[in-house]
C-alpha positions in Angstrom: 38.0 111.9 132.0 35.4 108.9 131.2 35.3 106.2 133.5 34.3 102.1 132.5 30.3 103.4 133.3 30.8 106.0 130.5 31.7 103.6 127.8 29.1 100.9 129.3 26.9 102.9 129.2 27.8 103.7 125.5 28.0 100.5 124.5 24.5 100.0 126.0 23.4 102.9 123.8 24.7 101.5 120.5 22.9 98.6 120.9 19.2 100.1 121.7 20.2 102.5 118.9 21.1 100.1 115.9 19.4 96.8 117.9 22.9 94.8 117.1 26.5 95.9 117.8 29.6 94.6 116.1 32.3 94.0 119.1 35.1 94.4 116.8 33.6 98.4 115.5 32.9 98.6 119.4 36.1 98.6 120.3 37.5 100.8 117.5 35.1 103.3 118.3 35.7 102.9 121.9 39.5 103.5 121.3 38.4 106.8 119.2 35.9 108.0 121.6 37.4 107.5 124.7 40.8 105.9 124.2 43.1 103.5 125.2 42.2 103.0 128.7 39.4 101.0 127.9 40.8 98.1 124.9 43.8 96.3 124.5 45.8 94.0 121.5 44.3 90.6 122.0 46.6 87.5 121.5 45.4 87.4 117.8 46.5 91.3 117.6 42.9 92.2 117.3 42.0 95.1 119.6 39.1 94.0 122.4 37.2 95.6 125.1 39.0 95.2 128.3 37.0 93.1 131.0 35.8 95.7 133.8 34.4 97.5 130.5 32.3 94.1 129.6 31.9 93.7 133.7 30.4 97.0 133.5 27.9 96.6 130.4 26.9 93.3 131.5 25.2 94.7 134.8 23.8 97.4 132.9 22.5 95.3 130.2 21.9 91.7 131.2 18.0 91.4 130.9 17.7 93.1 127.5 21.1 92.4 125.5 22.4 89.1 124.2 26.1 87.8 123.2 26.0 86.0 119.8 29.8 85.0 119.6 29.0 83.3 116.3 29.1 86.7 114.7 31.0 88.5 117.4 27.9 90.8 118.8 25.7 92.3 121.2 21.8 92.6 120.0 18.7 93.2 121.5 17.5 90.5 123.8 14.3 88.5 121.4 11.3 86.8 123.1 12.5 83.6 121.8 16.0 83.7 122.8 17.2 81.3 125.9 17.4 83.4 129.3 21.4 83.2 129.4 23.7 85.9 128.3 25.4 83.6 125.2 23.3 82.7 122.1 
């Protein structure tokens, strides 16, 4: 059974493996890969990534993977980007 580390930790992995990762694919693969513990509908009937999931990859990734919510995605943390989490 996998637990909110597994897909974190997955999540994590996509990222260093592609450098960028498309939240809307991350939570279709996520509902694919591991099920429907981990997403819900969202109030725009999109599916998302519940919380403890994010909770969970945030620890694991803070110093080296950054939010742009301009284009809804994690990507490798840059020199030049600002030291928070959002871009």
């Amino acid at each position: 059974m996998p637990t909110v580390s597994d897909v974190a930790a997955w999540l994590l992995e996509q990222v260093q493996k592609d450098g960028v990762l498309q939240q809307d694919y991350a939570a279709s693969e996520i509902q694919d890969q591991f099920g429907e513990d981990f997403i819900y509908e969202n109030t725009n009937g999109n599916l998302a990534i519940k919380p403890d999931v994010l909770k969970a990859f945030r620890a694991i990734s803070e110093k080296t993977v950054v939010w742009q919510s301009g284009n809804k995605e994690w990507r490798l943390r840059e020199d030049w980007d600002e030291p928070t989490r959002k871009q």
